[in-house]
N, C-alpha and C positions, 0 to 999 in steps of 0.2 A: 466631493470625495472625502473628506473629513470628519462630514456627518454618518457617513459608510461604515470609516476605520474606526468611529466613536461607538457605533454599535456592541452591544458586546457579543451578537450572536451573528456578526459577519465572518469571522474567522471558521465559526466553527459551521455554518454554511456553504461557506467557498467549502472548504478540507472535503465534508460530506458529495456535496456536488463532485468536485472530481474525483475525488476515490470511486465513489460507485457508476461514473461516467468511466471511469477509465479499467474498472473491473466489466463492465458492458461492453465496454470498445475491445477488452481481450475476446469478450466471446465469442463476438462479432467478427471480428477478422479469423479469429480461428476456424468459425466454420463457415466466411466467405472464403476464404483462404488453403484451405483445408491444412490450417496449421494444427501442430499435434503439441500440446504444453506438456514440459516434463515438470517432473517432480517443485524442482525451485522457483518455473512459473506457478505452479499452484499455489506452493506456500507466497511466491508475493499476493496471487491473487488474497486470500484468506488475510493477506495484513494488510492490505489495502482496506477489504470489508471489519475488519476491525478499527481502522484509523476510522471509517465512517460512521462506525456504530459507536465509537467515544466522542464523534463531530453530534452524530443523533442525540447522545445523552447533554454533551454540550448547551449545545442548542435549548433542551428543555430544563437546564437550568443555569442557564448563563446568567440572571440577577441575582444567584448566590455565590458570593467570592472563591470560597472552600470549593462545594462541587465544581463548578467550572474551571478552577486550574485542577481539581484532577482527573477532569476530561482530558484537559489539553496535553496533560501529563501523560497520559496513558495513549490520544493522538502521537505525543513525541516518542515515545518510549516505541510505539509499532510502527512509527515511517523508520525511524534511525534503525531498528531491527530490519523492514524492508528495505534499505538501502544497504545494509550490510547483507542480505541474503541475493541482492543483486548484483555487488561489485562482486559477490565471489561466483556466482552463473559468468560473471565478465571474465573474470581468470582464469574459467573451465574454457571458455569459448575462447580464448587468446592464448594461452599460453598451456594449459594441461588438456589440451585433447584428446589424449586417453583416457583422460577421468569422465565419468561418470557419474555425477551428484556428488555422489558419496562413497569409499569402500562397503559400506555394511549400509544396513538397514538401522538408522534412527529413530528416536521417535516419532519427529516431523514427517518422516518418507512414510511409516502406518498411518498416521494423522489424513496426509493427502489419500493415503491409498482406502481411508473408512469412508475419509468424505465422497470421494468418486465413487464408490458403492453403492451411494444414499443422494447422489446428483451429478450424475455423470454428464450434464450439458455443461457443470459449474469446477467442477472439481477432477474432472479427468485428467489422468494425469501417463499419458500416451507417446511423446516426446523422449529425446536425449538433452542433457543440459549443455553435451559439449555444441550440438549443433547451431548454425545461426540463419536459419531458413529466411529470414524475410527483415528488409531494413528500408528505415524512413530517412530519409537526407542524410546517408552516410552510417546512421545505429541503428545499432539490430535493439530489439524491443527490451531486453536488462539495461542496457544503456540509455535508453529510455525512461526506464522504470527507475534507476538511481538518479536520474533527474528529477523526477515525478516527487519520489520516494523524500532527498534533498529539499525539497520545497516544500511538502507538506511539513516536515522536520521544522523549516523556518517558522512555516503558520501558526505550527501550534505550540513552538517556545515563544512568538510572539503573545500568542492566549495565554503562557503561564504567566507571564515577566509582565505583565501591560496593567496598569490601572484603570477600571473604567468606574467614570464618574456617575454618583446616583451615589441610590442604597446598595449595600452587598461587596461595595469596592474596596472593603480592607485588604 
């Protein structure tokens, strides 16, 4: 286990693995399911695929100190944004049930609505944020996803903060 956590490119392997396992598993249940994602699932999906693709860059250059913490930095920086774009789907769905994402049109709300344009299996975005259609032991899936969101957060302030021994480890 040691020899694992000594790696420098296990953090950013795990992050990658489940981010994009867990951006597959929304797909997937959505269309076993016939769940509809609104707007704030898609923006989590979208930072999820971005915590992955700074886990990918990671990865490919984790024996240099510089770029590898600012992968990891840019992992921390899009889970703590996705966990903040989750706990507030959680306040729509508990407590402001008339709201609706958002009053207005955002940036982020065009962002999802171009992407679903140009890959509507990945980015549709069909859904209400207040509703809570489907739950795994008790959470509905944002509740989930700031658990998810939370932990990769830990992984990759682990990646910035950590020394790893070798060349590259200033």
């Amino acid at each position: 286990m040691n020899k694992l956590l000594a790696n420098p490119r296990a953090p950013f392997a795990a992050s990658a693995l489940v981010s994009l396992g867990l951006v597959g598993g929304g797909v997937i249940l959505a269309q076993t399911l016939n769940l509809a994602a609104c707007p704030l699932c898609i923006l989590q999906r979208m930072l999820y695929l971005l915590v992955a693709a700074a886990a990918i860059l990671g990865l490919l250059v984790a024996r240099q100190a510089p770029a590898r913490r600012l992968a990891a930095l840019v992992m921390a920086i899009a889970a703590a944004a996705g966990a903040y774009v989750a706990g507030y789907q959680i306040w729509i769905q508990r407590f402001a049930h008339e709201t609706n994402c958002v009053a207005s049109a955002p940036w982020w709300e065009r962002l999802v609505d171009w992407a679903g344009e140009r890959m509507p299996l990945l980015f549709n975005a069909s859904g209400l944020c207040n509703e809570r259609p489907w739950k795994l032991l008790g959470l509905s899936i944002a509740e989930w996803s700031v658990l998810a969101f939370s932990a990769l957060f830990v992984v990759a302030v682990f990646a910035v903060v950590r020394r790893v021994p070798g060349r590259g480890s200033r």
